[in-house]
N, C-alpha and C positions, 0 to 999 in steps of 0.2 A: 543429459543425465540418464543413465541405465536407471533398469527397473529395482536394482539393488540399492540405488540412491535415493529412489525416490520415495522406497519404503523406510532405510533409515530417518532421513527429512519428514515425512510422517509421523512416525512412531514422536521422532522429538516436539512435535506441532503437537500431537497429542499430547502427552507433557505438560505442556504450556497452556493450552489451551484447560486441561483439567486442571490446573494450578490457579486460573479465574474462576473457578467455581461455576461454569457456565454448563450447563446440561444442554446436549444436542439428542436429538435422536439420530437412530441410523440412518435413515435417508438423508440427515445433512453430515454424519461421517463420509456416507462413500460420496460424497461432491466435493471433497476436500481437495483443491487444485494447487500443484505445485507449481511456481512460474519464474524462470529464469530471465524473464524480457528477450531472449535469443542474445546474452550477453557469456554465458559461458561459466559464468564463476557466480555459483548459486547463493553459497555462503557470504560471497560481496555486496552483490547487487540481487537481489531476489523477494519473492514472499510468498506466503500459500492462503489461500481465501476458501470459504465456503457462503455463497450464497443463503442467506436467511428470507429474503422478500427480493421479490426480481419482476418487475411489471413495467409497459412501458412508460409510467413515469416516476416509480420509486425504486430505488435499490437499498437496500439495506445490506452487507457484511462484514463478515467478521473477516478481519486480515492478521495476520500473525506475520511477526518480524523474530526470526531466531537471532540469537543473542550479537549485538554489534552490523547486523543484515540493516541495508539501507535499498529501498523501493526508489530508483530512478525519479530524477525530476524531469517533468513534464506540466502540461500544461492542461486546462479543458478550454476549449474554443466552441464559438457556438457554430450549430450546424444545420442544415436543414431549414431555416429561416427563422431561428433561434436569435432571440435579441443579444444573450448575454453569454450564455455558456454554462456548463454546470456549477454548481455549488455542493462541495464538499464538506462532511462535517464529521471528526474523528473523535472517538470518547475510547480513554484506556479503562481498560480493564482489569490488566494484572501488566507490571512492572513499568517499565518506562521509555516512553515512544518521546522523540526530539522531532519535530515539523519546523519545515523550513521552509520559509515564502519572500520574493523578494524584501530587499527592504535594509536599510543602513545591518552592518554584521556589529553584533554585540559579544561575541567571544568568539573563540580561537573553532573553528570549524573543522572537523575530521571528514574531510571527501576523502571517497577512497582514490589510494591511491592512482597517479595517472591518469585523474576524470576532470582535470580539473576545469577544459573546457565544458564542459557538460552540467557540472552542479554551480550556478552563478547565483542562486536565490540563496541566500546567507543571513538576515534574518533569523535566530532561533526561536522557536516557541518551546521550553521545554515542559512535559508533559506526564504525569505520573496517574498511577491508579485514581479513577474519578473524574480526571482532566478532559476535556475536550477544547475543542478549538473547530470553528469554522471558515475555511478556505473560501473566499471569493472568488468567481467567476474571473478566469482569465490572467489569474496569478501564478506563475512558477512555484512551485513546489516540491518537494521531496520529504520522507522520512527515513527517519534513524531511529533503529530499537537501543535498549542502553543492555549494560552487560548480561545479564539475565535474559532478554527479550522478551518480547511486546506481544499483547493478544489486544486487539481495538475493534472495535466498531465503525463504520463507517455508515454515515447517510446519504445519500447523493440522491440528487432531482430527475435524472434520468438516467438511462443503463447503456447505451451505445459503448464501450468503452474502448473500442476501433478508432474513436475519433480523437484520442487523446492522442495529444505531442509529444514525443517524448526529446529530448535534448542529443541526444548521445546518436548519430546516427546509426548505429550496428544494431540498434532496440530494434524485435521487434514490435516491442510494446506489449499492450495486453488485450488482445483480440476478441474479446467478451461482446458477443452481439445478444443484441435480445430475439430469445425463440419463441415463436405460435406453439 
């Protein structure tokens, strides 16, 4: 994405993100990170996050899905001598985030097109303003914003986020180490 792009896809996170009633300050606007996973097509596969708590063993943020935008499924593996792997846990905020982890498919599934080696966790959680759901350690996953698009919270047990699997081999995932 050019610099042009990344400001449009901003300004629209902004948007959304004011649309949840969430008051940031300026220091977590400019942390606002646009991420393609190194997939190309931003609007498809993509999301932008800002850091709210970053230590190494909580993370807290905020991820925003613009409207129909699905975040890659991957996985968290444990690492480092880690028993289990991370645990995830996503609460909406404003509109409606679809989570998806393995597990028998309960309706008709929109991958995007051409993935469809890559999205196998079929399972739907669907999820609206209020909802949360937590992901266990070691389970395939992905999400999907609904037409409007998604502003969610995430809690997770640790921050490495180098160590996440991603399915699709062309990812390059989401490279998020934790810094001293």
């Amino acid at each position: 994405m050019n610099a042009e792009q990344i400001k449009t896809v901003k300004a629209e996170v902004e948007n959304l993100i004011q649309k949840s009633g969430l008051i940031l300050s300026q220091n977590e606007w400019a942390q606002l990170t646009v991420n393609d996973f190194g997939l190309g097509d931003f609007y498809k596969e993509g999301f932008t996050f800002i850091d709210l708590l970053r230590s190494p063993q909580i993370r807290v943020c905020l991820l925003v899905l613009l409207p129909n935008q699905t975040l890659p499924q991957h996985v968290h593996t444990p690492y480092e001598g880690e028993a289990e792997g991370k645990e995830e846990t996503l609460r909406v905020l404003y509109g409606h985030t679809k989570v998806y982890i393995e597990g028998q498919i309960e309706t008709d599934v929109k991958i995007p097109e051409g993935k469809d080696a890559y999205y196998t966790a079929l399972k739907e959680i669907p999820l609206n303003a209020g909802g949360q759901f937590s992901i266990p350690p070691q389970v395939k996953h992905w999400f999907k914003a609904g037409p409007e698009g998604s502003v969610n919270m995430t809690f997770q047990k640790r921050v490495d986020e180098s160590k996440n699997i991603f399915d699709d081999p062309n990812s390059t995932g989401c490279p998020i180490k934790l810094t001293d």
